[in-house]
Backbone as CSV, one residue per row, in Angstrom:
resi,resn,N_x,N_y,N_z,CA_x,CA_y,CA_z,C_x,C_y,C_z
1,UNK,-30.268,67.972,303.497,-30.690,67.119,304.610,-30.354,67.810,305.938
2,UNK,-31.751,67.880,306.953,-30.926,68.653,308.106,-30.250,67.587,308.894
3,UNK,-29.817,67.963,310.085,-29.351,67.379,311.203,-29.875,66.309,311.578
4,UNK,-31.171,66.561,312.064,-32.129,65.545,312.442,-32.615,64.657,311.401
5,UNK,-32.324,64.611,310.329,-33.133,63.859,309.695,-31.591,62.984,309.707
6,UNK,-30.213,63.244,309.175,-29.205,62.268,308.917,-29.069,61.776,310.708
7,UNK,-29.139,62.489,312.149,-29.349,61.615,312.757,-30.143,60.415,313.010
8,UNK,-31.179,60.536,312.271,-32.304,59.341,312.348,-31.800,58.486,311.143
9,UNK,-30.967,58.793,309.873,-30.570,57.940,308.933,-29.588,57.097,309.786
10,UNK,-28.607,57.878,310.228,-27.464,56.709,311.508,-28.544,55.872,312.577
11,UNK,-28.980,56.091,312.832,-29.672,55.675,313.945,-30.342,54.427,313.336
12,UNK,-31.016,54.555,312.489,-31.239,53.163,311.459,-30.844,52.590,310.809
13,UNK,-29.953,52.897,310.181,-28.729,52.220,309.800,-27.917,51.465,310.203
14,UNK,-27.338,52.187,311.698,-26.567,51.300,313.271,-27.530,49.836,313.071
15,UNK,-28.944,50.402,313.687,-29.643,49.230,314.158,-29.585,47.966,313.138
16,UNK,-30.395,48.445,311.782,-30.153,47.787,311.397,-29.097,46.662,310.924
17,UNK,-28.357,47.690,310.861,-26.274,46.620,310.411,-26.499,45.711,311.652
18,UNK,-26.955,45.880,312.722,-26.401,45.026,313.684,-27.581,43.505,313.461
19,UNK,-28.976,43.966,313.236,-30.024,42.882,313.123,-29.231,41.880,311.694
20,UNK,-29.075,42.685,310.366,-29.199,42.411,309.368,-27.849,41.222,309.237
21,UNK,-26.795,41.180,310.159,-25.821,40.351,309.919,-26.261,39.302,309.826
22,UNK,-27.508,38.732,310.781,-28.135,37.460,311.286,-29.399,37.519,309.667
23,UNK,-30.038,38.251,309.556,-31.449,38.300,309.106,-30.951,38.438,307.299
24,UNK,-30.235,39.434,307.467,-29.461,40.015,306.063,-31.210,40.865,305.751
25,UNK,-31.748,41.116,304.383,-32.401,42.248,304.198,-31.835,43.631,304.307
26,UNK,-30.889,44.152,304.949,-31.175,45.155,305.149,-31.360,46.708,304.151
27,UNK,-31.111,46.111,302.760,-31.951,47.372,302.089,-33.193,47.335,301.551
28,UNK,-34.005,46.213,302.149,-35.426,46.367,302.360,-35.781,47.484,303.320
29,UNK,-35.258,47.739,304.241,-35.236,48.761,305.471,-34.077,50.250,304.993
30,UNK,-33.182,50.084,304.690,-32.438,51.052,304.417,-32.978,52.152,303.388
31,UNK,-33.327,51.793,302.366,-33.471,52.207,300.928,-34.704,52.613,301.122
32,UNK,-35.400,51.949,301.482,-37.112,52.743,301.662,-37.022,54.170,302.489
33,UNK,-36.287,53.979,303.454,-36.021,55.255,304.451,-35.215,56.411,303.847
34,UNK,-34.112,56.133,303.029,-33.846,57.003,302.264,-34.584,57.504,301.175
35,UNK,-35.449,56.953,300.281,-36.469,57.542,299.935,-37.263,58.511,301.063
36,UNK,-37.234,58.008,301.701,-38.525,58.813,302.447,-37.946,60.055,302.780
37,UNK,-36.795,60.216,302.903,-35.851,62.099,303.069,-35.735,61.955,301.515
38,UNK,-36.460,61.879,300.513,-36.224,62.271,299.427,-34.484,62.644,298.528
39,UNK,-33.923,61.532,298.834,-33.101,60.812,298.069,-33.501,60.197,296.783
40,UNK,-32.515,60.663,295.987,-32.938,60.542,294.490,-32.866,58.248,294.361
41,UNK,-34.054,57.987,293.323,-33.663,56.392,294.039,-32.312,56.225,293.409
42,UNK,-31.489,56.328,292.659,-30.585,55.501,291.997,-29.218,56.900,292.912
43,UNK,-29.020,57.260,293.208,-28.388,57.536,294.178,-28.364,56.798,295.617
44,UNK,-29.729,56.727,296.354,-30.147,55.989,297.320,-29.824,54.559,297.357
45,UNK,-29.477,54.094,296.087,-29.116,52.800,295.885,-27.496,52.436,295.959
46,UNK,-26.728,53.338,295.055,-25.550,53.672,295.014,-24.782,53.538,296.396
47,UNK,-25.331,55.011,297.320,-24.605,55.357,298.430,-25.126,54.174,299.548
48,UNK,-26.372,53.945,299.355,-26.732,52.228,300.932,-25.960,51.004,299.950
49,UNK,-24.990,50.785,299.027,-23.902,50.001,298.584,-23.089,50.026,298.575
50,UNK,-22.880,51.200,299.112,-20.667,51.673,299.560,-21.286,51.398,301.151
51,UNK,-22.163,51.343,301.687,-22.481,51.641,303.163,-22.096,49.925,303.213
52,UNK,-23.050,49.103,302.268,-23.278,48.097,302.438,-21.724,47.066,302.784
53,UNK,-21.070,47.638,301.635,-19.539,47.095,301.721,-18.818,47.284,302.539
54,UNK,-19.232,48.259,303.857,-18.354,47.909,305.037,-19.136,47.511,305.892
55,UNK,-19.641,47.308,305.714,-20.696,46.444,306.810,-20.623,45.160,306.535
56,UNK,-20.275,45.057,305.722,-19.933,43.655,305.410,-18.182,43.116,305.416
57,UNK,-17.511,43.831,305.879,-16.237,43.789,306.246,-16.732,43.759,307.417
58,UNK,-17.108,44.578,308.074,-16.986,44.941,309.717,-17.941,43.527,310.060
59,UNK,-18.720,43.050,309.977,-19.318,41.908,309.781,-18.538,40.424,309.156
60,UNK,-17.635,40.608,308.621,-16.845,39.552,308.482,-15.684,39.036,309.356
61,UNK,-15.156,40.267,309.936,-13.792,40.500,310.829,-13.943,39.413,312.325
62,UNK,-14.803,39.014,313.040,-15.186,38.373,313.719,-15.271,37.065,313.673
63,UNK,-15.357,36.803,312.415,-15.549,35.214,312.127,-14.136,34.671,311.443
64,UNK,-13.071,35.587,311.207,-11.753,34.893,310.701,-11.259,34.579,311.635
65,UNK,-10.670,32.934,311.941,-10.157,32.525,312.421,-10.950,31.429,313.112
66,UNK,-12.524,31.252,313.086,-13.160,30.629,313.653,-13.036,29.752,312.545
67,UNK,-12.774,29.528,311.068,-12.723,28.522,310.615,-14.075,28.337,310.445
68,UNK,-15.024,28.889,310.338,-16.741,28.672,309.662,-16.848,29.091,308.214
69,UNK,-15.780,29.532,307.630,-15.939,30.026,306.171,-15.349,29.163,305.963
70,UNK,-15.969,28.638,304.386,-15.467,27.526,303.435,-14.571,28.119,302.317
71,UNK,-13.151,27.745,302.827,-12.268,28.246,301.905,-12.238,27.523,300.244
72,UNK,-12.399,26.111,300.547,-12.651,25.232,299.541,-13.393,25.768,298.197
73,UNK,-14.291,26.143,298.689,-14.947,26.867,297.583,-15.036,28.634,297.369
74,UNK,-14.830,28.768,298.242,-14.445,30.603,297.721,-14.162,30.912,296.089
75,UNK,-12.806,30.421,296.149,-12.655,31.009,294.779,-13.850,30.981,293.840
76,UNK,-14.689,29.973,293.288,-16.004,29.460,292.333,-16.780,30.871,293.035
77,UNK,-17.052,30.709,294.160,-18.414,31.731,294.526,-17.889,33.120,294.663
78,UNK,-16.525,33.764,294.666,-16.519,34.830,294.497,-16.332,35.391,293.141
79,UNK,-15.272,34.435,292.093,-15.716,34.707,290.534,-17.166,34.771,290.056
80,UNK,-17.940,33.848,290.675,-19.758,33.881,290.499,-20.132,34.902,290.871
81,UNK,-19.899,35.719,291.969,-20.594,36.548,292.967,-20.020,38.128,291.753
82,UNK,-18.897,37.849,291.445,-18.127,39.592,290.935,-18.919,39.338,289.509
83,UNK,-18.704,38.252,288.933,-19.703,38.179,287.522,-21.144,38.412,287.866
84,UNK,-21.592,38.286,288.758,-23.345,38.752,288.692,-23.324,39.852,289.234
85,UNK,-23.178,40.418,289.592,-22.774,41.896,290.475,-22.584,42.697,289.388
86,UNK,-21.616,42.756,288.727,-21.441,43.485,287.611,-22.993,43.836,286.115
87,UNK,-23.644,42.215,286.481,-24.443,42.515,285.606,-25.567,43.358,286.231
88,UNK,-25.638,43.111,287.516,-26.655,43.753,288.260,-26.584,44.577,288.122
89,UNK,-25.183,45.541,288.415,-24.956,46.962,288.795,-25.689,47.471,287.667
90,UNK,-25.280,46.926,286.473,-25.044,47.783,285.007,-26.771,47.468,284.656
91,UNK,-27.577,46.973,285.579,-29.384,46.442,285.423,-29.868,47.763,285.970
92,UNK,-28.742,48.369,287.272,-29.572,49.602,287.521,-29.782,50.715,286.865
93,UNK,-28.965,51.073,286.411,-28.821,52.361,284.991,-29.838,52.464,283.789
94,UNK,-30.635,50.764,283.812,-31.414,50.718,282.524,-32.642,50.442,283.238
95,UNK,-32.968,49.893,284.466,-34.041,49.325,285.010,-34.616,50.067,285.774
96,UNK,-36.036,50.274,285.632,-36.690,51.361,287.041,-36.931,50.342,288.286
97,UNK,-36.293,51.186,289.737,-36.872,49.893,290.436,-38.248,49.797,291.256
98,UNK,-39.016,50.223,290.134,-40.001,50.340,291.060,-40.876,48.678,290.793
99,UNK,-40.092,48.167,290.124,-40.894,46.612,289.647,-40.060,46.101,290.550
100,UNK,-39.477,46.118,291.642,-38.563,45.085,292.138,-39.512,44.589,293.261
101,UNK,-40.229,45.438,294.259,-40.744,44.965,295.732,-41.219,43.623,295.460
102,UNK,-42.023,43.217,294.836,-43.326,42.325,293.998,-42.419,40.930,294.152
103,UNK,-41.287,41.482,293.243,-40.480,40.108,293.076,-39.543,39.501,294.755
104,UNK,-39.348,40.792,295.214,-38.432,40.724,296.423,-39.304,39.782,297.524
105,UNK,-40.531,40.284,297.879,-41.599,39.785,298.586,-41.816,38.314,298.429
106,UNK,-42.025,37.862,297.089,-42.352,36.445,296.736,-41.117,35.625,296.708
107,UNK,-40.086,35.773,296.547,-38.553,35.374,296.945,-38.766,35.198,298.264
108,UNK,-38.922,36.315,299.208,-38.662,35.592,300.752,-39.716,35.083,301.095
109,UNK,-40.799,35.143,301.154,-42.029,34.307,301.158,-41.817,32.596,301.312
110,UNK,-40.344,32.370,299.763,-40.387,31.214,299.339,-39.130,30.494,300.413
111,UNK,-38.280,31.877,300.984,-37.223,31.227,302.234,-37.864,31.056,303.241
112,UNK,-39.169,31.906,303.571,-39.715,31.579,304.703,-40.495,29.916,304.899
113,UNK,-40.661,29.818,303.391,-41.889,28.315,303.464,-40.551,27.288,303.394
114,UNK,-39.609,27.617,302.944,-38.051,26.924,302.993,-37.852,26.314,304.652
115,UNK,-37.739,27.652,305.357,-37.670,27.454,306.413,-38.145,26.768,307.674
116,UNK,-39.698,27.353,307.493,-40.345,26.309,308.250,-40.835,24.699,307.775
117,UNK,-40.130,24.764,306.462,-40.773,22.985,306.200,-39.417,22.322,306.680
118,UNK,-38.124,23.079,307.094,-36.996,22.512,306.614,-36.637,22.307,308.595
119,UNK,-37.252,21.692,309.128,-36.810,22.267,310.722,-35.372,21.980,311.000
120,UNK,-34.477,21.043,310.672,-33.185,21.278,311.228,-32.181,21.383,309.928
121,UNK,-33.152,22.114,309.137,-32.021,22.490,308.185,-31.161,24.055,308.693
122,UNK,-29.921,24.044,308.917,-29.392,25.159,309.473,-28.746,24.755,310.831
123,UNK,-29.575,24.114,311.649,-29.718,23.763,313.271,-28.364,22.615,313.791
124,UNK,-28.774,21.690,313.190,-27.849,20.469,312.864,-26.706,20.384,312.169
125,UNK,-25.391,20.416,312.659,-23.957,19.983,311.925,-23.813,18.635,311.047
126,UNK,-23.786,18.768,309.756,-23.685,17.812,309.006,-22.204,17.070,308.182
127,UNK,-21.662,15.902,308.415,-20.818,15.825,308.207,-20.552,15.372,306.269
128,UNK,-22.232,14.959,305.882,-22.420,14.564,304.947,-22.533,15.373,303.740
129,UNK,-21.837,15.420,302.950,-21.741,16.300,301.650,-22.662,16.283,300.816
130,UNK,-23.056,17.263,300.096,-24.344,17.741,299.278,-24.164,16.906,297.969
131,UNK,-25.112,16.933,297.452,-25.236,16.269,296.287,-24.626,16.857,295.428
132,UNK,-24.341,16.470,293.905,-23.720,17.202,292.937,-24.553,17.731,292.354
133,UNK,-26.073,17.516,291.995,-26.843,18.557,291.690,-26.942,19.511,293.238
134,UNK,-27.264,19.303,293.718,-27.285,20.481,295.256,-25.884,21.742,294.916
135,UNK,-24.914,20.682,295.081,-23.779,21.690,294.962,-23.801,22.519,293.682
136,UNK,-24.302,22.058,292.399,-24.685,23.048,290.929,-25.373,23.831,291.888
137,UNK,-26.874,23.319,292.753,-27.680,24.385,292.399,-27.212,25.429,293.510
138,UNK,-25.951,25.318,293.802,-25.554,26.294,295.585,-24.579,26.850,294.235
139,UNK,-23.740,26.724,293.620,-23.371,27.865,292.484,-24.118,28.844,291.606
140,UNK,-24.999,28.032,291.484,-26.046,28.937,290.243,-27.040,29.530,291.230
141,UNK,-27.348,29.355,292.220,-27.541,30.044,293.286,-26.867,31.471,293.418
142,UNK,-25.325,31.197,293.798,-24.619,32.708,294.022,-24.222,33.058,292.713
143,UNK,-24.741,32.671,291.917,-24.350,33.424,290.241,-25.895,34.354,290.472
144,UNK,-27.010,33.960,290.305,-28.375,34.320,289.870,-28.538,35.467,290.862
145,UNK,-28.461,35.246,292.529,-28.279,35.970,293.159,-27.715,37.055,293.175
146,UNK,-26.380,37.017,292.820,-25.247,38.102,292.526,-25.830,38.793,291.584
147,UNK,-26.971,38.439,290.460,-26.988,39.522,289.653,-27.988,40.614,290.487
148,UNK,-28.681,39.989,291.449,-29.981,40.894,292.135,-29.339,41.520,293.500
149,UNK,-28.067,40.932,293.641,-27.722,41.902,294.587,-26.986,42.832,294.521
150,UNK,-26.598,42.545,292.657,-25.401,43.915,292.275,-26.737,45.147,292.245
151,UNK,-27.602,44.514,291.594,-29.150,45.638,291.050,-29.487,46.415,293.059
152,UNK,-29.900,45.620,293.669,-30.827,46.678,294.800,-30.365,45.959,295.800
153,UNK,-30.039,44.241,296.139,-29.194,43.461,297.588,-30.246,43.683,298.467
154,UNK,-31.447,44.076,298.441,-32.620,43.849,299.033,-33.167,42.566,299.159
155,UNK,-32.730,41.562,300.296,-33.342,40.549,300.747,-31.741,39.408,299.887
156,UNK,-31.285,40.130,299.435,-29.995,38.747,298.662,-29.370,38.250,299.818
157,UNK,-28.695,38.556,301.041,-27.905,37.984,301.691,-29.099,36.953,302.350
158,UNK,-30.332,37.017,302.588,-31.275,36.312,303.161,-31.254,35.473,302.102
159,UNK,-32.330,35.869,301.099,-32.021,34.266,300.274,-30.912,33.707,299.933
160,UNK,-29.378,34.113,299.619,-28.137,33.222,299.544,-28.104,32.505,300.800
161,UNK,-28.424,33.085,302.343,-28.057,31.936,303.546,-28.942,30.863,303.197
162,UNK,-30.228,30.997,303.053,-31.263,29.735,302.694,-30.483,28.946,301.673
163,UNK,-29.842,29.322,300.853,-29.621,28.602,299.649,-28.239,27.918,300.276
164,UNK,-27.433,28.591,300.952,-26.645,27.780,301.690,-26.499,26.235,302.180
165,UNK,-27.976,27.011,303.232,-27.943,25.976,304.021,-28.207,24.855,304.005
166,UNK,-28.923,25.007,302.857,-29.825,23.846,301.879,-29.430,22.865,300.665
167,UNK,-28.600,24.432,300.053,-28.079,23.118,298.954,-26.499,22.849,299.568
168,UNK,-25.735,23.624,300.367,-24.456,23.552,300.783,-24.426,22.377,301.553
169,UNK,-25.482,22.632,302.482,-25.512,21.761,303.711,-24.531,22.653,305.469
170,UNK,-24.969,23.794,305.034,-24.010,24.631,306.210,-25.041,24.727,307.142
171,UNK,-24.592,25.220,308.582,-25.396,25.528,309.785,-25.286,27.313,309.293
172,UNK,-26.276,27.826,310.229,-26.671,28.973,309.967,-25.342,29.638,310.088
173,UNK,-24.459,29.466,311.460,-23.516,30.305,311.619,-22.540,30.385,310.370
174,UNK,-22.259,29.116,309.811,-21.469,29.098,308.590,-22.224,29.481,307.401
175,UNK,-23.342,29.462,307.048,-24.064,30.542,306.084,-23.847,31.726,306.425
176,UNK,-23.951,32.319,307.527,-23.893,33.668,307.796,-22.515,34.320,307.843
177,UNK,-21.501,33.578,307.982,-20.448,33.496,307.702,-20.093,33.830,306.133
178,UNK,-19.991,32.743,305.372,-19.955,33.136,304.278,-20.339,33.646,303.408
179,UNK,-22.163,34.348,303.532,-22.502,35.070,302.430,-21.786,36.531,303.068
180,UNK,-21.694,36.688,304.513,-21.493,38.148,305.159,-19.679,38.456,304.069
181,UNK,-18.948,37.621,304.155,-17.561,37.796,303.269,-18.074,37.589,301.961
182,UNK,-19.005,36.838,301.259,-19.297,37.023,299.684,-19.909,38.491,299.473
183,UNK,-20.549,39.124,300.726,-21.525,39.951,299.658,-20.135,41.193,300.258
184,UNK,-19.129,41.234,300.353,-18.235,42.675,300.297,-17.871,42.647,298.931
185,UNK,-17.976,41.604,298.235,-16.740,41.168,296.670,-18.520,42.057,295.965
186,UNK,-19.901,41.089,295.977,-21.080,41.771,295.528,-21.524,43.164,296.031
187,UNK,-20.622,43.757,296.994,-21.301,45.395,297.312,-19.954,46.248,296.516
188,UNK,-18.678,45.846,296.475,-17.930,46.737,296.114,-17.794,46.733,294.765
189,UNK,-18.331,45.492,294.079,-18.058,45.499,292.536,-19.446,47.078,292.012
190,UNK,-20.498,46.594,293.131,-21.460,47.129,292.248,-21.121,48.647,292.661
191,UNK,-20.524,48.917,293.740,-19.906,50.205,294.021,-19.000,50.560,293.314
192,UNK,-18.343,50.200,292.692,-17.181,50.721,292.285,-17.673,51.417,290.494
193,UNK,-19.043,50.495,290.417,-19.165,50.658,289.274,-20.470,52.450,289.119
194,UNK,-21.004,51.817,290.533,-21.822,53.627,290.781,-20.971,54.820,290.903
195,UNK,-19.538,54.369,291.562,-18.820,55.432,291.247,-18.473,55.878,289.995
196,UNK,-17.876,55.359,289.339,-17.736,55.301,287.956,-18.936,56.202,287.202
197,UNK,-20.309,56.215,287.320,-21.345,56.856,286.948,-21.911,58.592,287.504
198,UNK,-21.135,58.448,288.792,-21.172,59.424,289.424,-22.255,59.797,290.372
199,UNK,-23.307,58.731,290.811,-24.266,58.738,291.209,-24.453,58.399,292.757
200,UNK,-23.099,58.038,293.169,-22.659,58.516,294.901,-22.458,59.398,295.771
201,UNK,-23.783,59.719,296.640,-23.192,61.092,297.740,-22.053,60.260,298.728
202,UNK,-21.078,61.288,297.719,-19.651,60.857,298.744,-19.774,60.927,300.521
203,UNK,-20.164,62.598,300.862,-20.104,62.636,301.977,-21.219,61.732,302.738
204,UNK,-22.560,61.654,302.412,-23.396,60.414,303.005,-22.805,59.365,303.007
205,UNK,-22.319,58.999,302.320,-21.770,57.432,302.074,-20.496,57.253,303.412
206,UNK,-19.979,57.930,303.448,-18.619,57.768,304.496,-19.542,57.460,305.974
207,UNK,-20.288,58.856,306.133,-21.101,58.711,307.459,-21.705,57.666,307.546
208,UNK,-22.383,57.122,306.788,-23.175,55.612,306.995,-22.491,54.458,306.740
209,UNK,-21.389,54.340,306.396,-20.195,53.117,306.286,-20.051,53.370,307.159
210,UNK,-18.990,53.890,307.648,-18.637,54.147,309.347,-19.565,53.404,310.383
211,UNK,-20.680,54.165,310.092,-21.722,53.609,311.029,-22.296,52.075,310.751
212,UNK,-22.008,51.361,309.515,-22.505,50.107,309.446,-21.528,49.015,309.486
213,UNK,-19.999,49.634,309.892,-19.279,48.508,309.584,-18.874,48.325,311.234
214,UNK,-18.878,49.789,312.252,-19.364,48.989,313.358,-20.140,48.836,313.936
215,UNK,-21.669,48.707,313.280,-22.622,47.578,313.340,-22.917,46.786,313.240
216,UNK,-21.805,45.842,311.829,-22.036,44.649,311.395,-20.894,44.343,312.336
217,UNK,-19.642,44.722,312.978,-18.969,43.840,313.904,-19.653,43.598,315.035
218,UNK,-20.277,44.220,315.581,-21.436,44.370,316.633,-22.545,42.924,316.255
219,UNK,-22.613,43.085,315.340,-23.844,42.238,314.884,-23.093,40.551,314.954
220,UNK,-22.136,40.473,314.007,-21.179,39.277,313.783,-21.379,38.535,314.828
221,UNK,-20.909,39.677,316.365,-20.214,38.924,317.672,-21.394,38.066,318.267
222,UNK,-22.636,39.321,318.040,-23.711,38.908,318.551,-23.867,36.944,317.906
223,UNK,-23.704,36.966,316.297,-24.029,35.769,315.665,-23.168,34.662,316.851
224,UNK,-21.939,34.828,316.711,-20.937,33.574,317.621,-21.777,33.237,318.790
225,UNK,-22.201,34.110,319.137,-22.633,33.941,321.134,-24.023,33.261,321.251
226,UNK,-24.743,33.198,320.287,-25.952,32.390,319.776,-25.864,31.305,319.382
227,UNK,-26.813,30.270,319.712,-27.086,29.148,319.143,-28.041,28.982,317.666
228,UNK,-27.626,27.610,316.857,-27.986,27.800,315.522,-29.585,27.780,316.051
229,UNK,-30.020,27.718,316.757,-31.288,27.015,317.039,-31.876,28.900,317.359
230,UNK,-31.500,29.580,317.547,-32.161,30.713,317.993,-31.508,31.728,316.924
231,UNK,-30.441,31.229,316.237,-30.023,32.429,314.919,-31.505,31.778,314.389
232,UNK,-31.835,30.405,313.865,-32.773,29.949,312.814,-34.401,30.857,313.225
233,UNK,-34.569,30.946,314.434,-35.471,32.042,315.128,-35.736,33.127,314.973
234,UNK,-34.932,33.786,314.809,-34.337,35.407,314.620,-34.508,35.386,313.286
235,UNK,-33.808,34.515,312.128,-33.886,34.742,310.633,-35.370,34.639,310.399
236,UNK,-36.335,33.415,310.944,-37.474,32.931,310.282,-38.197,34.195,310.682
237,UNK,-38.225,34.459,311.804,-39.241,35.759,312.025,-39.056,36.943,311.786
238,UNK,-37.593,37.738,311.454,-37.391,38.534,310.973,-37.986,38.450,309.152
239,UNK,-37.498,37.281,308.477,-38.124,36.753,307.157,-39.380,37.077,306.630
240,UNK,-40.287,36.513,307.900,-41.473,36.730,307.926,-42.408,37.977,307.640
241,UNK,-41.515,38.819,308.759,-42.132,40.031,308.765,-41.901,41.087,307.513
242,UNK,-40.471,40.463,307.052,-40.096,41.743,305.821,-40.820,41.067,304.743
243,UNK,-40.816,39.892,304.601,-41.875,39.579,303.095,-43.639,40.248,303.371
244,UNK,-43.932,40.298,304.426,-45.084,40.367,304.666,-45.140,42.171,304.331
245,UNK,-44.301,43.095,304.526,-44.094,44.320,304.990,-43.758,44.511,303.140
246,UNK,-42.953,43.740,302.545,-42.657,44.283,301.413,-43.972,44.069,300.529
247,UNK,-44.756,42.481,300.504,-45.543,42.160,299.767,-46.678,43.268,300.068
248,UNK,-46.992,43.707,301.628,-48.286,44.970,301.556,-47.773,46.180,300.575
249,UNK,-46.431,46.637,300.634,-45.937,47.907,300.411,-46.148,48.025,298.430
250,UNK,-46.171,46.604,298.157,-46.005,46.571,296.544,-47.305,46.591,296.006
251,UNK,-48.344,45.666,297.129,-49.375,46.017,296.422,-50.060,46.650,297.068
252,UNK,-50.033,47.724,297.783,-50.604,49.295,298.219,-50.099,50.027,296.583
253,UNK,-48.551,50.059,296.264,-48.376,50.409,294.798,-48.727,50.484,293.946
254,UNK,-49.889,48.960,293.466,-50.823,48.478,292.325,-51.986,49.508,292.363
């Protein structure tokens, strides 16, 4: 890789960590670009998942102490989150991903029609607690999830906030909150396990952690200083555009 090409990998990477705290996606954008400097894919996957795991620290660090993460339930969703992760990881070794866009596309498609039917879902502070089927389906949520974000995490932190907000009953900031601290437990399990395989460029991987974990603190601060009413803005149209961008890209593929 020359010079110029890993400067343009930081350079998109930065940006992105900083959009993706709010939007999440970001190895819809990451992973395609590393393909495109001809990165092997299951390497490319590996090393934007050690990247991913500090970006998701550096993205979490901002919000401790604000009391928007639900401690109450942590424990359930991070045993959920390390059990699907694991199965994911161990999906990439056997699975080609070239069947994934198809599915990724029609997933956010389904947060986007979530979104706009749902207008103050996210927007509005609710003091009223979710149902007990809601609350099943906000577990089996970050179980099902966790397995697709141990595999590729392309578009998972986006659909877990929807699923949040919806079956939890959280405002965006507290979705974004807590999937940004769930998905470090879902990037490092599935990292730890690419290491293990040997399929991590060590030295890429450092340079683009670095660069995404202070992007995602960058990004975080940005989340606090916003209203839920213009994070819900930023997610729906960012949403929009990557289902639309993934669904052309899969079937240009066909």
């Amino acid at each position: 890789m020359t010079a110029t090409q890993l400067l343009l990998l930081i350079t998109i990477f930065f940006i992105t960590s900083i959009l993706s705290v709010i939007t999440g996606s970001t190895s819809l954008i990451t992973v395609p670009v590393m393909l495109q400097l001809s990165i092997e894919p299951r390497t490319a996957l590996a090393t934007n998942m050690l990247a991913l795991t500090f970006m998701s620290i550096g993205g979490t660090l901002p919000f401790v102490g604000k009391k928007v993460i639900d401690i109450s339930r942590l424990p359930i969703i991070i045993f959920l989150t390390l059990l699907g992760s694991i199965i994911g990881a161990l999906l990439v070794l056997v699975v080609p991903s070239k069947s994934m866009p198809l599915i990724i596309s029609i997933f956010i498609i389904a947060v986007a029609i979530f979104s706009i039917s749902n207008r103050n879902a996210g927007i509005i502070s609710t003091i009223e607690s979710p149902s007990q089927i809601a609350e099943i389906g906000g577990y089996v949520a970050t179980f099902v999830l966790g397995v697709y974000g141990g595999f590729f995490s392309g578009g998972y932190v986006t659909m877990l906030t929807a699923a949040y907000v919806k079956l939890f009953r959280m405002t965006f900031v507290q979705a974004i909150a807590n999937t940004k601290f769930i998905n470090i437990f879902s990037s490092l399990i599935a990292t730890i396990i690419f290491f293990t395989q040997g399929i991590v460029d060590y030295k890429l991987g450092i340079i683009l952690s670095i660069t995404m974990f202070i992007g995602g603190i960058i990004g975080s601060r940005v989340v606090l200083r916003l209203s839920n009413i213009w994070l819900r803005r930023i997610f729906l149209t960012t949403v929009i555009a990557l289902a639309l961008k993934t669904l052309f890209d899969s079937v240009a593929l066909v």
